[in-house]
C-alpha positions as CSV (number, residue, x, y, z in Angstrom):
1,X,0.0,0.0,0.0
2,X,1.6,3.2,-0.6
3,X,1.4,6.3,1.3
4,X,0.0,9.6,-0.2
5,X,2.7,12.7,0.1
6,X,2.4,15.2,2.1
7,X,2.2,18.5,0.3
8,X,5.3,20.9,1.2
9,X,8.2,22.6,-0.3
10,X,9.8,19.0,-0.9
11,X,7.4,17.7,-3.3
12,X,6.7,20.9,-5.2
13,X,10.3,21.3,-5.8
14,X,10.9,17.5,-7.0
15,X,8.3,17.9,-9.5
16,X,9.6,21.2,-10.5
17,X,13.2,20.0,-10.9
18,X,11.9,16.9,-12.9
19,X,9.6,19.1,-15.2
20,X,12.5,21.5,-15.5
21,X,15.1,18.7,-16.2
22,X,12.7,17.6,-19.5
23,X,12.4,21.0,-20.7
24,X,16.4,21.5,-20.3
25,X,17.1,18.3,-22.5
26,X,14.7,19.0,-24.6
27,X,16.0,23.2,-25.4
28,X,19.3,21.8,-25.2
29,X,20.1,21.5,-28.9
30,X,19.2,25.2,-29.4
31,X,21.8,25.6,-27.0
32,X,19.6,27.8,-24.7
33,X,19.5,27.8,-20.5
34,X,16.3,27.8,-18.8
35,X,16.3,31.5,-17.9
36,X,16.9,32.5,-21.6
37,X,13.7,30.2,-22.4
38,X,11.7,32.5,-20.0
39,X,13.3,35.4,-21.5
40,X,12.3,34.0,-25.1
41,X,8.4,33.2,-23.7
42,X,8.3,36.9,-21.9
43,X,9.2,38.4,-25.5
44,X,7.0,36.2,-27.5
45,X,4.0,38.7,-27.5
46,X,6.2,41.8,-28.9
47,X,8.5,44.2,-27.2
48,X,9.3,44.5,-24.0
49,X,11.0,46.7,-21.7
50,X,14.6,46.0,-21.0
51,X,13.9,46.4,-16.9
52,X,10.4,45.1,-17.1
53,X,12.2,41.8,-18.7
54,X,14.8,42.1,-15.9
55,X,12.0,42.5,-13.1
56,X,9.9,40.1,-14.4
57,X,12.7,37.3,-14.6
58,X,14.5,38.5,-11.3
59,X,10.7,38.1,-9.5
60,X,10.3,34.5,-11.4
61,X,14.3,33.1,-11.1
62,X,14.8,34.9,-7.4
63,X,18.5,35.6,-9.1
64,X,19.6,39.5,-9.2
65,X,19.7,41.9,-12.4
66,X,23.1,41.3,-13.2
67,X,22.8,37.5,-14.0
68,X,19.4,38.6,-16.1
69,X,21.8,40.8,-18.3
70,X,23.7,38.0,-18.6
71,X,20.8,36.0,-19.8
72,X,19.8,38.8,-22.3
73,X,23.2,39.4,-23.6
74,X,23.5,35.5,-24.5
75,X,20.6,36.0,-26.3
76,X,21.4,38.9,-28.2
77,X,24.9,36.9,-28.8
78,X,22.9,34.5,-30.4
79,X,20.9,37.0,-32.2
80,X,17.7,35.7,-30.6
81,X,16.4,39.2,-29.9
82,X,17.6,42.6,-30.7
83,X,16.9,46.3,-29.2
84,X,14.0,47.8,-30.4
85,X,14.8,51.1,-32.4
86,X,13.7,53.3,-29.3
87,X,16.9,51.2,-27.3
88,X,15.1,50.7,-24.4
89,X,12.9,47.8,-25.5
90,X,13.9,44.6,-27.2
91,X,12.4,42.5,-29.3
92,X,12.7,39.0,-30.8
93,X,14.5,38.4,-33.9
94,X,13.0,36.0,-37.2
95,X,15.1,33.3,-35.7
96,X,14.3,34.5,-31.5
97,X,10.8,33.4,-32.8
98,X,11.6,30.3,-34.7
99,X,13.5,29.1,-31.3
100,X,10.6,30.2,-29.4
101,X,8.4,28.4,-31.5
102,X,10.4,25.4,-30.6
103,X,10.3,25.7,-27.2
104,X,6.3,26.2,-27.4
105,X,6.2,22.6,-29.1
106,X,8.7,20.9,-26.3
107,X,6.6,22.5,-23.7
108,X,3.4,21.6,-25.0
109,X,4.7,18.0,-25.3
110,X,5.8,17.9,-22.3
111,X,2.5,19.4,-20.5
112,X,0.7,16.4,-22.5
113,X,3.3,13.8,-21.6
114,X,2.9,14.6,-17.5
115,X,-0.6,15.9,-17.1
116,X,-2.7,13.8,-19.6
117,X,-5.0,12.0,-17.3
118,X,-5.1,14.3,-14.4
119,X,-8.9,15.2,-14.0
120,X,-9.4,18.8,-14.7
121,X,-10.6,19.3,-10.8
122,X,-7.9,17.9,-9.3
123,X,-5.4,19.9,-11.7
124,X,-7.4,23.3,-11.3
125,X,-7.3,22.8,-7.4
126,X,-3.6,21.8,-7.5
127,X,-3.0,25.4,-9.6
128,X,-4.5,27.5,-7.3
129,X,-2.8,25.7,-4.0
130,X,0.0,26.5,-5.7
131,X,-0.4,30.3,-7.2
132,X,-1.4,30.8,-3.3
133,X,2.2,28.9,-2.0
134,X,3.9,31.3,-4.2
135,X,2.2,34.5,-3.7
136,X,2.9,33.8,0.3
137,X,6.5,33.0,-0.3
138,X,6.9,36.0,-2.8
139,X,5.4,38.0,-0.1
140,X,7.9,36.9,2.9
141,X,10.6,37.7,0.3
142,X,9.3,41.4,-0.1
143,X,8.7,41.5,3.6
């Protein structure tokens, strides 16, 4: 008979570590790192602000603005993205989108793969346990 886990910051993180270890191998012939991938998905939609792409990943990675500007500058290495003409925004690039396109498909695989026959209730409740674990922990981190 096996024993049902205990929700806490154990679980969560195995199954974020797992989830993130898939989407890792399956980036890694585009040579990308995981916070370039969120930078990628944050650009997707057009332009973005240069500090509202720092703050955004900052707030999602916990890691400082120096190691985003890392992340952006690897990007615009790889001429993924590209400043806007204003400077201030950047933008993706024909082939930032291709690779974001590529990442869309390995996610969406993946999301298939792991969640296929959770029942929607059981999935919507386990969203919105979680959106609450993080808004408390992103809270003690501001406090």
């Amino acid at each position: 008979m096996s024993t049902v886990p205990t929700l806490n910051g154990q679980v969560i993180g195995q199954a974020h570590y797992a989830t993130r270890a898939l989407l890792e191998r399956a980036v890694a012939p585009l040579g990308l790192s995981f916070g370039q991938v969120l930078a990628l998905n944050a650009l997707a939609g057009g332009p973005v602000e240069r500090d509202h792409l720092t703050q955004r990943i900052t707030s999602t990675l916990k890691v400082d603005a120096p190691a985003v500007h890392e992340v952006i500058a690897g990007l615009v290495d790889a001429h993924l993205v590209r400043d806007d003409t204003d400077g201030a925004r950047i933008r993706l690039t024909d082939t930032g989108h291709a690779a974001q396109a590529r990442v869309t498909d390995a996610v969406s695989g993946i999301t298939a793969r792991l969640y296929a026959d959770i029942p929607a209730d059981e999935a919507s409740a386990a969203a919105r346990v979680l959106t609450l674990v993080t808004q408390r922990a992103n809270a003690e981190l501001a406090a």
